[in-house]
C-alpha positions as CSV (number, residue, x, y, z in Angstrom):
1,X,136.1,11.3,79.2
2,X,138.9,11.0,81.9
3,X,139.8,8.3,84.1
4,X,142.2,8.6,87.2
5,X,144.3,5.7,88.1
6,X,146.3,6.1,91.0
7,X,149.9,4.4,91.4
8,X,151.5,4.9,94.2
9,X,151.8,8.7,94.7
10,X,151.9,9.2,91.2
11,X,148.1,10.1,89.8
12,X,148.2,9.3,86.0
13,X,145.4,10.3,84.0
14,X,144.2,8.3,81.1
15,X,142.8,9.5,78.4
16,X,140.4,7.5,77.0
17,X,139.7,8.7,73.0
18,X,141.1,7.3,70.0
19,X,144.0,9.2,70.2
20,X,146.0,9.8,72.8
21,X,146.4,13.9,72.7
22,X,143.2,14.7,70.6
23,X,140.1,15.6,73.0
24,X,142.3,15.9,76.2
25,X,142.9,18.6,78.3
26,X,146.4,20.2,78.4
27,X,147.1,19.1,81.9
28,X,145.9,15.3,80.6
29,X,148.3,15.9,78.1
30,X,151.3,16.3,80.3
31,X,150.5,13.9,82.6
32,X,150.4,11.4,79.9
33,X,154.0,12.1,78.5
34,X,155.2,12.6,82.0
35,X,153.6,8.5,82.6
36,X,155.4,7.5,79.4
37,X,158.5,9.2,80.3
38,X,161.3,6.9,81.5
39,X,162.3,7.8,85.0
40,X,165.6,9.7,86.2
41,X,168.1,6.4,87.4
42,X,171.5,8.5,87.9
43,X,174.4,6.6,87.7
44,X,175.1,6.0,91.9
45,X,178.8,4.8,91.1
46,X,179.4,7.8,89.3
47,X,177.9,10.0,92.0
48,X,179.4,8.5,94.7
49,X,182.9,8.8,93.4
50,X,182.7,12.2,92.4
51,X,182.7,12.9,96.2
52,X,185.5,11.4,96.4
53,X,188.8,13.3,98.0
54,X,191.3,11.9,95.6
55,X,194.9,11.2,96.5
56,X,196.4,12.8,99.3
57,X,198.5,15.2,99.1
58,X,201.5,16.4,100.7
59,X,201.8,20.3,101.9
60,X,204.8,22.4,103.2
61,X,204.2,24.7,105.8
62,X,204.1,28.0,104.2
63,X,207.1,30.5,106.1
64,X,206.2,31.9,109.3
65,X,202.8,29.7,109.9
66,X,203.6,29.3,113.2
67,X,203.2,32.1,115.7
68,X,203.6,33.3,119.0
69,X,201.1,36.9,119.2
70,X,197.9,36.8,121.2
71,X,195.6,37.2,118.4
72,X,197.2,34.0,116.8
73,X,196.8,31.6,119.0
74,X,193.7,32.7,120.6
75,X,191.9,32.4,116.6
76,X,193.4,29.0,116.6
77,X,191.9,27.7,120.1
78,X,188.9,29.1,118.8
79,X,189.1,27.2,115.7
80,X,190.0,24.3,117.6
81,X,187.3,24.4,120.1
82,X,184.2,25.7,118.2
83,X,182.0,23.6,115.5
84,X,181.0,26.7,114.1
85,X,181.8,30.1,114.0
86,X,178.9,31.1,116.9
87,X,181.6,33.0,119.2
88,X,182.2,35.6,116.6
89,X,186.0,35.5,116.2
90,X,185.6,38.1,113.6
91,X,185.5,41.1,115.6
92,X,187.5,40.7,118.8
93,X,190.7,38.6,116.9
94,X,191.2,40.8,113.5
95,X,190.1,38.5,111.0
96,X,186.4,38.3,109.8
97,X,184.7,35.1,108.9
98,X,181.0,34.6,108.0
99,X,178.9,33.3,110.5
100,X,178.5,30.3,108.8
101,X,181.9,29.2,108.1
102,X,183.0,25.6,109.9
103,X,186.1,25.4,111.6
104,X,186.4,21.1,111.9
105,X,185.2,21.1,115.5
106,X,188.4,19.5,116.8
107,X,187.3,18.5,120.2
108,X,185.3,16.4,119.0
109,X,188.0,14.2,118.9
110,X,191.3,15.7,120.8
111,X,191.4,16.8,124.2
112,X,193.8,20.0,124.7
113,X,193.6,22.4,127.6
114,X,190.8,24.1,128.8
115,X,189.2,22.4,125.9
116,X,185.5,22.8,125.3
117,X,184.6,19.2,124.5
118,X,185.2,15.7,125.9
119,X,187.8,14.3,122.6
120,X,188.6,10.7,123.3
121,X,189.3,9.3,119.7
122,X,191.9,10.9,118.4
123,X,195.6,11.9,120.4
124,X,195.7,13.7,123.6
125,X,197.0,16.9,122.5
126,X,197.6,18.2,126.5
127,X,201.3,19.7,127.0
128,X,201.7,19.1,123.3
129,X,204.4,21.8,124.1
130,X,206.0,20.3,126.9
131,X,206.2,16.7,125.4
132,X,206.2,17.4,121.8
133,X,208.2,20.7,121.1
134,X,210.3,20.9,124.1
135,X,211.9,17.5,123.1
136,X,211.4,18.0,119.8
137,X,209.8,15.0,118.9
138,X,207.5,16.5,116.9
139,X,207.9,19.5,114.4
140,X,205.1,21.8,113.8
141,X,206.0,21.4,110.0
142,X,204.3,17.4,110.9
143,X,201.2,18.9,112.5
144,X,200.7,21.9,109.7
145,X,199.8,18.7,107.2
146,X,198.6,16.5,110.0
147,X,195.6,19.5,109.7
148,X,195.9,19.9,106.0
149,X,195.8,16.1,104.8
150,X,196.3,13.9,107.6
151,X,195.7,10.8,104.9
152,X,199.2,11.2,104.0
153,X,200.5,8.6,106.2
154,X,197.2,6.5,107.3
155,X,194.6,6.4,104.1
156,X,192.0,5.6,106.8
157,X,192.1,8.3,109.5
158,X,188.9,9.4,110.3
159,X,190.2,13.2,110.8
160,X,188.9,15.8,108.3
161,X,191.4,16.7,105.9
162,X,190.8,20.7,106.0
163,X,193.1,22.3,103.5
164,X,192.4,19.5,100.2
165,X,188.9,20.3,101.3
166,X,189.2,23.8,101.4
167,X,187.4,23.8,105.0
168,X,190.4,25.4,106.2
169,X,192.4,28.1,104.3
170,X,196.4,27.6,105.0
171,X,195.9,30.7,107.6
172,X,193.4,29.2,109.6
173,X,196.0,25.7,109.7
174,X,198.7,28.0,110.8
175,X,196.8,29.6,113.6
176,X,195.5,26.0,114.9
177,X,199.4,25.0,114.8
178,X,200.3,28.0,116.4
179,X,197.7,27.1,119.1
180,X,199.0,23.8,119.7
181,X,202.2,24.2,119.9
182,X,202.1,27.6,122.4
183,X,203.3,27.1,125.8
184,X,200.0,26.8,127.3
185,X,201.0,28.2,130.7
């Protein structure tokens, strides 16, 4: 002697005997403590702030990060220029990466040359060499944790901070730096 009620997308059988377990099926059974059992609230504060980042933090370049060899700087415009890792830098560049690994997609934002996106939000990083390095005005030690944490000195960027993340190793930062800052010509 079964009832179905239903409630939404929830189908609760009621059992109707004079007591609640004896005389009903074992799937009645469960459906009946599931009915009576309270429902999962998780704590949304408490999930949302475990994805947090936490404070930023402050990197030093690690010695020699910055390079002039072809494989180098060719990883890092790869890095910079692909979303993903669909051009297969593995192979041709001496490093392998899994095909699924992310690399930041940095013209999404920047415009460099012979860049592969259309970047307006964040700096021009054209001649970067010519107007950055030449006249020193900028050190690649500033650009190394620009990449890493770039929260360091504006809590509000919308860049992705790659290395506190771990969606860049300190490699991968050094071959983007190296890429940048290479005389382009």
């Amino acid at each position: 002697m079964k009832k179905a009620t239903k409630i939404g997308a929830l189908s609760v059988s009621i059992c109707l005997s004079a007591l609640i377990f004896a005389g009903c099926a074992a799937s009645s059974q469960e459906s009946s403590v599931a009915a009576v059992s309270p429902i999962e609230s998780p704590d949304a504060l408490k999930a949302l702030n475990s994805d947090l980042l936490g404070a930023a933090k402050e990197y030093a370049m690690p010695a020699g990060c910055v390079k002039s060899d072809k494989a180098s700087i060719e990883r890092g415009r790869l890095f910079f220029n692909e979303l993903n890792n669909d051009s297969n830098v593995s192979s041709k560049y001496g490093i392998a990466y899994p095909k699924s690994k992310n690399f930041g997609n940095c013209v999404a934002c920047h415009q460099i040359e012979k860049a592969n996106g259309y970047g307006n939000i964040g700096p021009n990083l054209e001649k970067y060499h010519e107007v950055f390095v030449k006249t020193g005005a900028r050190k690649p030690e500033w650009l190394y944790q620009k990449i890493a944490d770039p929260r360091i000195d504006n809590k509000d960027t919308a860049m992705t901070v790659n290395l506190t993340t771990k969606l860049m190793n300190e490699s991968e930062i050094c071959d983007i730096v190296s890429y940048i800052v290479a005389d382009k010509k």
